[in-house]
SEGU-35393 format. One record per atom (N, C-alpha, C, O): residue in one letter; x, z, y. Coordinates in pm, whole numbers, plus 50000, padded with zeros to 5 digits. Example, Ala and Ser with C-alpha at 12.3 -4.5 7.8 and 13.67 -1.06 7.14 Angstrom:
A513195078049431 A512305078049550 A513205078049670 A514245084649668 S512855070849775 S513675071449894 S512905078750003 S513415080450114 
This chain:
X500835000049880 X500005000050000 X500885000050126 X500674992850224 X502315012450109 X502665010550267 X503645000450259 X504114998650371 X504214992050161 X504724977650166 X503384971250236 X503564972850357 X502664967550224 X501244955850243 X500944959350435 X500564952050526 X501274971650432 X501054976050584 X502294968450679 X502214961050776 X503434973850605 X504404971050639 X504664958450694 X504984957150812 X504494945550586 X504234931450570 X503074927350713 X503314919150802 X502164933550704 X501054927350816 X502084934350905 X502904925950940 X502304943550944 X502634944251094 X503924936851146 X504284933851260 X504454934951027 X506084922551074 X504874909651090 X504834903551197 X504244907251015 X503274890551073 X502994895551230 X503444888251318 X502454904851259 X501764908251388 X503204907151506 X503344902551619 X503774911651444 X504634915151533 X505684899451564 X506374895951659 X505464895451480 X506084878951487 X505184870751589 X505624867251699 X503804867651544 X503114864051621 X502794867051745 X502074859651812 X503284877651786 X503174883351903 X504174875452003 X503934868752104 X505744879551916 X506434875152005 X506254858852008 X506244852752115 X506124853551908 X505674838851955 X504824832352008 X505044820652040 X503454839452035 X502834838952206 X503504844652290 X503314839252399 X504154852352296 X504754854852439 X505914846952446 X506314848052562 X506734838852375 X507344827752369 X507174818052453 X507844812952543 X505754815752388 X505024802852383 X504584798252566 X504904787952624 X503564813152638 X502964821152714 X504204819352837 X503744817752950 X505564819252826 X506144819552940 X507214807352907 X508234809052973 X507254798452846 X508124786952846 X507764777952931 X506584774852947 X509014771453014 X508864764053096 X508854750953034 X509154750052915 X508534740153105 X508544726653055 X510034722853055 X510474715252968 X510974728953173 X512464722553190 X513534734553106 X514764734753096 X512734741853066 X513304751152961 X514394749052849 X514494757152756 X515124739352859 X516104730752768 X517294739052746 X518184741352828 X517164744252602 X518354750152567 X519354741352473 X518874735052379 X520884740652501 X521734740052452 X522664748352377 X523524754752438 X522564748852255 X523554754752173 X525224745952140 X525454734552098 X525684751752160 X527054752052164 X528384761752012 X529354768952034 X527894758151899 X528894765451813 X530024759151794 X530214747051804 X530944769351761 X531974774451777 X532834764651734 X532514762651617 X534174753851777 X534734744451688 X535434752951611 X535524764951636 X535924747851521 X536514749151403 X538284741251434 X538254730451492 X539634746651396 X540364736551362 X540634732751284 X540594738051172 X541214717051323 X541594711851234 X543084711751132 X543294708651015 X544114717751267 X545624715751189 X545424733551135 X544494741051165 X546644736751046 X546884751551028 X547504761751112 X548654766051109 X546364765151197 X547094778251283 X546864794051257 X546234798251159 X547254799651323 X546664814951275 X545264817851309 X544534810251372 X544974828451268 X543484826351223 X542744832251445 X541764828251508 X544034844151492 X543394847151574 X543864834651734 X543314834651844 X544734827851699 X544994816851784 X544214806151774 X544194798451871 X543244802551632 X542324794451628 X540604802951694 X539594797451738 X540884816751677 X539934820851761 X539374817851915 X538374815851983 X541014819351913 X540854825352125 X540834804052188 X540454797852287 X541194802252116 X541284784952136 X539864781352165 X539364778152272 X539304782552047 X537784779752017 X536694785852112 X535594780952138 X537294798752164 X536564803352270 X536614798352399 X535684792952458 X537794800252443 X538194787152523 X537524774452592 X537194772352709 X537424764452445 X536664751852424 X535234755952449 X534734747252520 X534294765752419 X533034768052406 X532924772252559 X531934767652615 X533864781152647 X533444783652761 X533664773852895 X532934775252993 X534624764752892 X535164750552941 X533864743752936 X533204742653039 X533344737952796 X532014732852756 X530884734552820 X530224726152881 X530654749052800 X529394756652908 X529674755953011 X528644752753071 X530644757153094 X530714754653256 X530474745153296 X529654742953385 X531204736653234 X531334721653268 X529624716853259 X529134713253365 X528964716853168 X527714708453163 X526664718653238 X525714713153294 X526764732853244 X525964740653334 X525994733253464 X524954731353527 X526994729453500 X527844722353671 X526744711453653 X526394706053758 X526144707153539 X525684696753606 X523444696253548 X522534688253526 X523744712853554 X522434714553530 X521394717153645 X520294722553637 X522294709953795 X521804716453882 X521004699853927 X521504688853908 X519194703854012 X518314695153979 X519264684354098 X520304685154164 X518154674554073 X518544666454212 X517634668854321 X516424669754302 X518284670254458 X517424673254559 X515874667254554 X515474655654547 X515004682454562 X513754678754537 X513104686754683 X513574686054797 X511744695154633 X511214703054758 X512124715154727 X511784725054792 X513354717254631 X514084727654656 X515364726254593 X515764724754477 X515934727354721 X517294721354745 X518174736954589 X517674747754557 X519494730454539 X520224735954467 X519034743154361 X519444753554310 X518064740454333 X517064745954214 X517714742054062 X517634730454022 X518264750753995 X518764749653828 X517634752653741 X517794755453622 X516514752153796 X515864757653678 X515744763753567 X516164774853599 X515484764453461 X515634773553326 X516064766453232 X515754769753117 X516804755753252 X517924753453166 X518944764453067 X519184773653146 X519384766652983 X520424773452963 X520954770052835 X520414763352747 X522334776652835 X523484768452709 X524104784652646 X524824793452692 X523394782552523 X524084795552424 X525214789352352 X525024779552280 X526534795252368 X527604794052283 X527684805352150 X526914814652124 X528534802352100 X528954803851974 X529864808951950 X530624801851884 X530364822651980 X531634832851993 X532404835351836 X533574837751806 X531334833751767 X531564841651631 X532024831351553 X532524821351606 X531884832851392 X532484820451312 X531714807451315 X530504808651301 X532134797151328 X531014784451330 X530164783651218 X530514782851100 X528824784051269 X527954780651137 X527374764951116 X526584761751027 X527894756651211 X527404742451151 X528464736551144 X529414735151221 X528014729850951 X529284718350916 X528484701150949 X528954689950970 X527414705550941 X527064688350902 X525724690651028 X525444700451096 X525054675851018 X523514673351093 X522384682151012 X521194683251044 X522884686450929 X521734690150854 X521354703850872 X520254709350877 X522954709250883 X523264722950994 X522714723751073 X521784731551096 X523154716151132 X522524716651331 X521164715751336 X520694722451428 X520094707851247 X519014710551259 X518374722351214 X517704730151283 X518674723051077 X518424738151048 X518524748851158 X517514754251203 X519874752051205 X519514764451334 X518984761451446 X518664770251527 X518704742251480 X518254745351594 X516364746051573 X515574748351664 X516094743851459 X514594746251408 X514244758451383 X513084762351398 X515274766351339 X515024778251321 X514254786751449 X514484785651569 X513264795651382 X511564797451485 X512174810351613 X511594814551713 X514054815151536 X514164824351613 X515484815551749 X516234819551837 X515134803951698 X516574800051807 X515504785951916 X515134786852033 X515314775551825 X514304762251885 X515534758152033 X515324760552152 X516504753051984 X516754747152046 X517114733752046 X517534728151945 X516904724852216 X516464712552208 X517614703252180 X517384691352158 X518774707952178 X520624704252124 X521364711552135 X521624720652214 X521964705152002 X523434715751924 X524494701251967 X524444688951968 X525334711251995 X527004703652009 X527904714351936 X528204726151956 X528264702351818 X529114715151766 X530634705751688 X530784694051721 X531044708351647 X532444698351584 X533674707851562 X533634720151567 X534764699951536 X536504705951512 X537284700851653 X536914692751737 X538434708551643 X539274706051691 X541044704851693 X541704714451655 X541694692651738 X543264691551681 X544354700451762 X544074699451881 X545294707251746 X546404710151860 X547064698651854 X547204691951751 X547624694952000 X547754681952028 X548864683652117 X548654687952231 X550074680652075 X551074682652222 X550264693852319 X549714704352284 X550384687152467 X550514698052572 X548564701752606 X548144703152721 X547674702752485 X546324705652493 X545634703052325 X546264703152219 X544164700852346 X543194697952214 X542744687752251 X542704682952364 X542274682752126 X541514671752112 X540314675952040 X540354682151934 X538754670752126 X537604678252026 X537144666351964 X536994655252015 X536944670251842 X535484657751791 X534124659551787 X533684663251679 X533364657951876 X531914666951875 X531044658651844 X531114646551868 X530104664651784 X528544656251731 X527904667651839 X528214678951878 X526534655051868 X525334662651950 X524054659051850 X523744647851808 X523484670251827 X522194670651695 X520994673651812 X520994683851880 X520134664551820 X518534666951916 X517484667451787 X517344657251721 X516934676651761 X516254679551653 X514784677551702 X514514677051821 X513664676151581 X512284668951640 X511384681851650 X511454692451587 X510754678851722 X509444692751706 X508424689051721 X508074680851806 X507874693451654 X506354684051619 X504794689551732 X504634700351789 X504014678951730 X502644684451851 X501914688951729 X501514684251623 X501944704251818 X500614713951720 X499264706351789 X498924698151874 X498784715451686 X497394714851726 X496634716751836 X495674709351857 X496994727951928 X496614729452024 X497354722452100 X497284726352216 X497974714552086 X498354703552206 X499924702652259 X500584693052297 X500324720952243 X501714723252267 X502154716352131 X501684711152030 X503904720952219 X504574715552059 X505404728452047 X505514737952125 X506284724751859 X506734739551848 X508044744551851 X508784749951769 X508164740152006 X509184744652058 X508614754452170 X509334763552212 X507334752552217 X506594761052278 X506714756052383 X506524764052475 X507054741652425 X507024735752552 X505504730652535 X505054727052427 X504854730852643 X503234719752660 X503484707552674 X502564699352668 X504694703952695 X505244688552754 X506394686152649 X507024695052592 X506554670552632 X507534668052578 X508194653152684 X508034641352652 X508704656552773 X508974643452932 X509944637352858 X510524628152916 X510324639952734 X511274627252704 X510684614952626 X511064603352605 X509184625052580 X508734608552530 X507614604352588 X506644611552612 X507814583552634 X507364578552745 X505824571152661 X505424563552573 X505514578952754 X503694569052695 X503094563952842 X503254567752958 X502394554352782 X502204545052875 X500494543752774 X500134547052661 X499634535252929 X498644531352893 X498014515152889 X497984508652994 X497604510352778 X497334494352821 X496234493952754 X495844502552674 X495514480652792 X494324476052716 X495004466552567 X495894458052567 X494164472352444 X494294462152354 X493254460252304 X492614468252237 X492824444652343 X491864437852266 X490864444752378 X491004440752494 X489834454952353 X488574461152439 X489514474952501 X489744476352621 X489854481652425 X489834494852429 X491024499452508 X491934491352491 X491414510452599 X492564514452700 X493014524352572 X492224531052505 X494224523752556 X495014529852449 X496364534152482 X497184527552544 X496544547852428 X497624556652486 X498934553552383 X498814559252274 X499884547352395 X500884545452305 X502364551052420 X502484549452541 X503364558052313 X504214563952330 X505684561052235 X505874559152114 X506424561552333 X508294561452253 X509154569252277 X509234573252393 X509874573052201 X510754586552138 X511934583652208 X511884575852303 X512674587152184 X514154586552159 X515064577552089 X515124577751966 X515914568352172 X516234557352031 X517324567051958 X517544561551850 X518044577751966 X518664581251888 X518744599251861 X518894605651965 X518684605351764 X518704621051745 X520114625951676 X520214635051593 X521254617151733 X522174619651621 X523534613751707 X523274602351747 X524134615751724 X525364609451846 X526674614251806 X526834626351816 X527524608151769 X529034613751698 X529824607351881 X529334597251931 X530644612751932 X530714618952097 X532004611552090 X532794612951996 X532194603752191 X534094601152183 X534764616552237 X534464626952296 X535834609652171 X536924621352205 X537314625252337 X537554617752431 X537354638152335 X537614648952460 X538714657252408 X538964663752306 X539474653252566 X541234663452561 X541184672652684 X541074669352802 X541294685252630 X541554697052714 X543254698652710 X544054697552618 X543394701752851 X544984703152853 X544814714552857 X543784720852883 X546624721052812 X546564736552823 X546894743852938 X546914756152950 X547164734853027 X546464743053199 X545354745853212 X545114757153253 X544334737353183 X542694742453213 X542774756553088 X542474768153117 X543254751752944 X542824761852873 X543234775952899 X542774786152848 X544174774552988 X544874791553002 X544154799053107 X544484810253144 X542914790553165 X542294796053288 X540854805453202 X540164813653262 X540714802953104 X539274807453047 X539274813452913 X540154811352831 X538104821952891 X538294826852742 X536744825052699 X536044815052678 X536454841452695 X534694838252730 X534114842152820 X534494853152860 X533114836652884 X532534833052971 X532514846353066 X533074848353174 X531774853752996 X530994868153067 X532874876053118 X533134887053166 X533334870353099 X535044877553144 X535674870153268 X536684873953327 X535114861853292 X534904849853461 X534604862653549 X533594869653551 X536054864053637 X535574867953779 X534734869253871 X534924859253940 X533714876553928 X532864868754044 X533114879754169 X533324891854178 X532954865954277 X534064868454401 X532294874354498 X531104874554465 X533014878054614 X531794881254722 X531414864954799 X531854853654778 X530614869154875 X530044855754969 X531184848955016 X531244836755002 X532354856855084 X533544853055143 X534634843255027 X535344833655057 X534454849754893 X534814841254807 X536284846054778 X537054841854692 X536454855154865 X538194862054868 X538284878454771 X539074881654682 X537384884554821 X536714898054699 X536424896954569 X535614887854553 X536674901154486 X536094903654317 X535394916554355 X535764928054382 X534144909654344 X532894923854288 X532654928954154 X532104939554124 X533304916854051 X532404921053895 X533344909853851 X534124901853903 X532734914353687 X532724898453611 X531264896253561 X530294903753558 X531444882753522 X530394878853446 X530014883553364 X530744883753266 X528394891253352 X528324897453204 X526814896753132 X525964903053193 X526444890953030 X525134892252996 X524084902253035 X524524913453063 X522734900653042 X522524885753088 X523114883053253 X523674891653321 X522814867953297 X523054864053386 X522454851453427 X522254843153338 X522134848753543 X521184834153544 X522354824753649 X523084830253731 X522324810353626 X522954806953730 X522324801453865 X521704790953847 X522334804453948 X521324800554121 X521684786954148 X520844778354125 X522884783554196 X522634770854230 X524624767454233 X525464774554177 X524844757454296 X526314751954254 X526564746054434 X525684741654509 X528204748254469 X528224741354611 X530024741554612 X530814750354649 X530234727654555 X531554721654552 X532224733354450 X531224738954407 X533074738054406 X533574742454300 X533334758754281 X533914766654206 X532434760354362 X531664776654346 X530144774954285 X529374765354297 X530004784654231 X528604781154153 X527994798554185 X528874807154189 X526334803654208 X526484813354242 X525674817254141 X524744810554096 X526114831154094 X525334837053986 X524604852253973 X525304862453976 X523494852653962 X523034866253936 X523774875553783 X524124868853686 X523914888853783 X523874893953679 X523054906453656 X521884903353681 X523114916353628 X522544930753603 X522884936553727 X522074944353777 X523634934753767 X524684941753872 X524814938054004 X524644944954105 X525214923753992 X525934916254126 X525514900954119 X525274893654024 X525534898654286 X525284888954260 X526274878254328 X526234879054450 X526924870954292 X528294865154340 X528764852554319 X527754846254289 X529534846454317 X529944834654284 X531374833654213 X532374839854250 X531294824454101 X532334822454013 X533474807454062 X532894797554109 X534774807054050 X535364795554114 X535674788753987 X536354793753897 X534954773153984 X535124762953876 X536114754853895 X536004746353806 X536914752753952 X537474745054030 X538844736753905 X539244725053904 X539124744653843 X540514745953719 X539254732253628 X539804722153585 X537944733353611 X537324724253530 X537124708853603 X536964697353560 X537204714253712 X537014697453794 X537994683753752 X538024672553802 X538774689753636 X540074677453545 X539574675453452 X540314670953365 X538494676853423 X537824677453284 X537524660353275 X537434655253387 X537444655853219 X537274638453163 X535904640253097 X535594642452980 X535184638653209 X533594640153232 X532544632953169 X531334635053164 X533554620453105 X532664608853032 X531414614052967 X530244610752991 X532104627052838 X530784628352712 X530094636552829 X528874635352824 X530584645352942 X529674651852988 X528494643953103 X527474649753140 X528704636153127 X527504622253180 X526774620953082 X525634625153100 X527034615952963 X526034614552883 X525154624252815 X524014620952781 X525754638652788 X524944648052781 X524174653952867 X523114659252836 X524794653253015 X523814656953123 X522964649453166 X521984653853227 X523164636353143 X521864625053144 X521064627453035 X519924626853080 X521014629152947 X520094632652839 X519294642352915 X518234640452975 X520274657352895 X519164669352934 X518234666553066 X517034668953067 X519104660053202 X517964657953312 X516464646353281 X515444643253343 X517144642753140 X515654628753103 X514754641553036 X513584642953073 X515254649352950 X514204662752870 X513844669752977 X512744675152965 X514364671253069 X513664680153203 X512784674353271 X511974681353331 X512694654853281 X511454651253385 X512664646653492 X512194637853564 X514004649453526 X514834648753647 X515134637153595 X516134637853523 X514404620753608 X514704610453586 X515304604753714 X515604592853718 X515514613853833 X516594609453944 X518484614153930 X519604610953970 X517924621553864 X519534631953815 X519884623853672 X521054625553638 X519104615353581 X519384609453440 X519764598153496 X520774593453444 X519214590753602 X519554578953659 X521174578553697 X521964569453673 X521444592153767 X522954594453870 X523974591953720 X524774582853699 X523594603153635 X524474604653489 X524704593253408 X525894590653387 X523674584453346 X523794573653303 X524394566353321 X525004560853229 X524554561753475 X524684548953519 X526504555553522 X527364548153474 X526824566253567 X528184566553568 X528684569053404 X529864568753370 X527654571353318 X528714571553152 X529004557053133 X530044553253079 X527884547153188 X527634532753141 X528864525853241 X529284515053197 X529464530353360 X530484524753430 X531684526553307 X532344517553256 X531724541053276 X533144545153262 X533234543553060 X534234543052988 X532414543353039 X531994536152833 X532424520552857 X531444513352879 X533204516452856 X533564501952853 X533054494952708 X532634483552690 X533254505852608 X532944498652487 X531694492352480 X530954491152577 X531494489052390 X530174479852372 X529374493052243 X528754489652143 X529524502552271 X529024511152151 X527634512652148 X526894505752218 X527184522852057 X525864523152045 X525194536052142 X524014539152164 X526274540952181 X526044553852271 X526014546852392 X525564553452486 X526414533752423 X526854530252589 X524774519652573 X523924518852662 X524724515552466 X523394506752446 X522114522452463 X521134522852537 X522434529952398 X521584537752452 X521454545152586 X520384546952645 X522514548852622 X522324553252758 X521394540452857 X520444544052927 X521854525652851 X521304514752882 X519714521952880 X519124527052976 X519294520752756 X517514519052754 X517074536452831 X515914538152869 X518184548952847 X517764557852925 X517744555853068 X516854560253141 X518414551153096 X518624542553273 X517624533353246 X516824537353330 X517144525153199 X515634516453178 X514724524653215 X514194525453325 X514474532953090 X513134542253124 X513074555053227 X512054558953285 X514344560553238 X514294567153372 X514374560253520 X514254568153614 X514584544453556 X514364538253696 X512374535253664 X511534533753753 X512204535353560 X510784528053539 X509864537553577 X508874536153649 X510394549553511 X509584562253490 X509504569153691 X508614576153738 X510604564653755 X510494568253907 X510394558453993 X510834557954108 X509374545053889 X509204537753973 X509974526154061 X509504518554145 X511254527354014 X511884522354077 X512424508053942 X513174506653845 X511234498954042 X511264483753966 X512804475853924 X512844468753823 X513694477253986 X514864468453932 X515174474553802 X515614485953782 X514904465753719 X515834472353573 X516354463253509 X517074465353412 X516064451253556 X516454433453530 X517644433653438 X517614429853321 X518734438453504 X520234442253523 X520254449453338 X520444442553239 X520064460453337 X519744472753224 X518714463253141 X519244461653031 X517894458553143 X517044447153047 X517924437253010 X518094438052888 X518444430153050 X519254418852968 X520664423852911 X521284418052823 X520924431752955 X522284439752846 X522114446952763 X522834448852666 X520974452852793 X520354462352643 X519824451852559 X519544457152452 X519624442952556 X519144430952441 X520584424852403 X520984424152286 X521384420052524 X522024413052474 X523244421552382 X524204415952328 X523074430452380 X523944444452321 X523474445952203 X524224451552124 X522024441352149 X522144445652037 X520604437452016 X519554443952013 X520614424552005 X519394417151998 X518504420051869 X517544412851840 X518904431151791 X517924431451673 X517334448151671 X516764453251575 X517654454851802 X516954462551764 X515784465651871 X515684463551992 X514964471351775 X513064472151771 X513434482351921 X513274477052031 X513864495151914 X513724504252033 X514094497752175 X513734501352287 X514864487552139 X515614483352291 X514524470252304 X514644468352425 X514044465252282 X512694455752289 X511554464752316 X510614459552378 X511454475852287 X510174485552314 X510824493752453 X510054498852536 X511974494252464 X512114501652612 X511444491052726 X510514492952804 X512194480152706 X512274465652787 X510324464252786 X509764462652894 X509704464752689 X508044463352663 X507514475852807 X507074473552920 X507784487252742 X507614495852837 X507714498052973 X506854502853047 X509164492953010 X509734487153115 X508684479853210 X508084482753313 X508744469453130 X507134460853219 X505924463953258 X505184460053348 X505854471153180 X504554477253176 X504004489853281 X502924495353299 X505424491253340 X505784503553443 X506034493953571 X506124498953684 X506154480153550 X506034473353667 X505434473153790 X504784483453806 X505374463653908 X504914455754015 X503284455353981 X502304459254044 X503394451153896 X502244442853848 X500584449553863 X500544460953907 X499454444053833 X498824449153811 X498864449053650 X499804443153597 X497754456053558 X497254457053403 X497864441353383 X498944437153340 X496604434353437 X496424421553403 X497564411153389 X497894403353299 X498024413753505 X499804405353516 X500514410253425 X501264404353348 X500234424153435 X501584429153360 X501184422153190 X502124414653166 X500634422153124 X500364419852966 X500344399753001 X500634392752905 X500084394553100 X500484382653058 X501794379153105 X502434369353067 X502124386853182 X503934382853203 X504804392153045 X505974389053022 X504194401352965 X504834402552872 X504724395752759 X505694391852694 X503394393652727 X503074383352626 X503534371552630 X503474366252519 X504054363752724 X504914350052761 X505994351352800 X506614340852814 X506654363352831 X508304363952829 X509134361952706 X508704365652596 X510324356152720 X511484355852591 X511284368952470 X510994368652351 X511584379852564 X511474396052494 X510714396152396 X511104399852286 X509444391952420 X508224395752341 X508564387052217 X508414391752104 X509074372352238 X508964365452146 X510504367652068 X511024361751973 X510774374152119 X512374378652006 X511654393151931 X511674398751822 X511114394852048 X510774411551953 X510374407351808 X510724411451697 X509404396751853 X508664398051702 X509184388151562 X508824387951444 X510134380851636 X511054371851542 X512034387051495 X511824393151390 X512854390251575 X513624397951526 X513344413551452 X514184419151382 X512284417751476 X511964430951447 X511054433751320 X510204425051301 X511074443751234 X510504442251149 X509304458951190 X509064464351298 X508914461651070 X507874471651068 X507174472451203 X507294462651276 X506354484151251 X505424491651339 X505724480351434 X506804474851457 X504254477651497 X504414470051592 X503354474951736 X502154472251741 X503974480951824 X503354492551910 X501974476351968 X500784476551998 X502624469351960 X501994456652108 X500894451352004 X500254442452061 X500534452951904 X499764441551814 X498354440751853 X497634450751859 X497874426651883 X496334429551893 X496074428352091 X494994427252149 X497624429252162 X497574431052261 X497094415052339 X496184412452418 X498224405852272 X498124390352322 X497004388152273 X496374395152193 X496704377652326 X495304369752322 X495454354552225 X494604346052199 X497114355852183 X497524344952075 X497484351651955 X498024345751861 X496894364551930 X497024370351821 X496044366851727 X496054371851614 
């Protein structure tokens, strides 16, 4: 009997906290997990520690720096973004890892960055995977991550055949193996973990504190960033990270400002990973169709440019023909224009030569 009591009040008590979860989550609420790299060559066990800590707090600064919104009705606003690292032993080896903890009902977070790392002459070299795990729409409408919104996936409305119909697109990718990132061991000798960061007074010349859980960050202004804690409230100097080779961090901070709705801040990020990605990769083709749907999504009609390189980058795939679909559809145009300037463009007619399965548009043309 007092097992059976026992049992209901852990359900109660679960459910509880997962309405009150649920009850105060923001829509821009985007957490990043961050575990712990691992190395790769043979070092000692507590020099592969303090390394790894290092890398995890470099990591968090660096992409926090760029969690700050783009000028809106409130200037320097970070919203409720935040990035949990990984102090302890790394617990993800594979994707299968990373989804597991980031599904897990006590963590739900919206990406894991996690990987190894080499000693390398005069710094490291990381190899990082980024895991975006799916969460599905409950029933009541939220999803179960406990956001009410999901702003990264784009639905749009058109007529097919009689009827106005709500169709929507995901993400072309949940899975991203990261080019390589080198920390030199000047930046690394400036940091350990995080909550052990100095914080200076307004003047910026005083140490009031350090950083110490919890703590929120306020807003960012050239290599000072200002932060609340339990205690104090002050500003930390980033300035030792400003050498950081920012590439993977464009593309991760363009991601998170597209999961936040900040399709003016995904626009800024993108377009500079897509300058400085020369390759022709599949990470530089996707960022492409995120700069598509984030100029479309703010309205802002030129995407001409980002439409013919995202095809010509990879003419057989279905998502980059459905951004470009979408694209139009977010046009100039009215309804009417818009579905006969898509139904008679090139796009449409490669889509359907080249693409196989689900076909979002079917039933739409009037040649059907």
């Amino acid at each position: 009997m007092l097992c059976k009591i026992i049992l209901f009040l852990s359900l109660f008590l679960l459910a509880l906290h997962q309405s009150v979860n649920h009850a105060w989550c923001y829509n821009d609420e985007i957490t990043l997990f961050i575990d712990r790299f691992s190395p790769k060559n043979d070092l000692p066990k507590e020099t592969a520690k303090i390394l790894s800590n290092k890398i995890a707090t470099i990591l968090q600064l660096k992409i926090l720096s760029s969690f700050q919104k783009q000028k809106t009705e409130k200037v320097n606003e970070f919203g409720h973004g935040r990035i949990k690292p990984n102090y302890e032993e790394p617990c993800i080896n594979d994707l299968a890892g990373a989804i597991e903890v980031a599904q897990n009902p006590r963590n739900l977070y919206q990406f894991v960055l996690y990987g190894s790392f080499y000693k390398f002459k005069d710094g490291v070299i990381l190899q990082s995977y980024l895991a975006i795990p799916f969460f599905a729409k409950l029933k009541d409408g939220n999803f179960s991550d406990y956001r009410n919104q999901h702003r990264e996936d784009w639905c749009i409305k058109i007529y097919k055949k009689t009827a106005l119909e709500k169709i929507c697109i995901g993400l072309p990718n949940r899975y991203y193996s990261l080019p390589l990132i080198f920390i030199s061991n000047d930046m690394l000798k400036h940091y350990e973990k995080l909550w052990e960061t100095p914080i200076y007074s307004e003047t910026k010349t005083v140490m009031v504190g350090k950083l110490e859980p919890p703590y929120r960050f306020i807003s960012r202004s050239g290599n000072w960033m200002k932060v609340k804690t339990k205690s104090v409230i002050g500003f930390i100097n980033i300035e030792d990270i400003s050498r950081f080779d920012d590439k993977v961090i464009y593309f991760i901070s363009g991601l998170i400002s597209y999961f936040r709705g900040d399709f003016e801040q995904c626009t800024k990020y993108m377009s500079k990973f897509i300058d400085e990605q020369t390759d022709g990769n599949s990470m530089r083709q996707d960022a492409m169709l995120y700069l598509i749907a984030a100029k479309s999504r703010l309205n802002k009609k030129n995407t001409e440019n980002e439409t013919n390189l995202a095809i010509e980058a990879n003419p057989f795939s279905q998502k980059a023909y459905e951004y470009v679909a979408f694209a139009t559809f977010s046009g100039p145009q009215n309804l009417h224009q818009s579905i006969n300037f898509f139904c008679n463009n090139k796009y449409y007619k490669l889509y359907k030569q080249n693409t196989a399965g689900l076909n979002l548009f079917s039933g739409l043309c009037e040649s059907e």
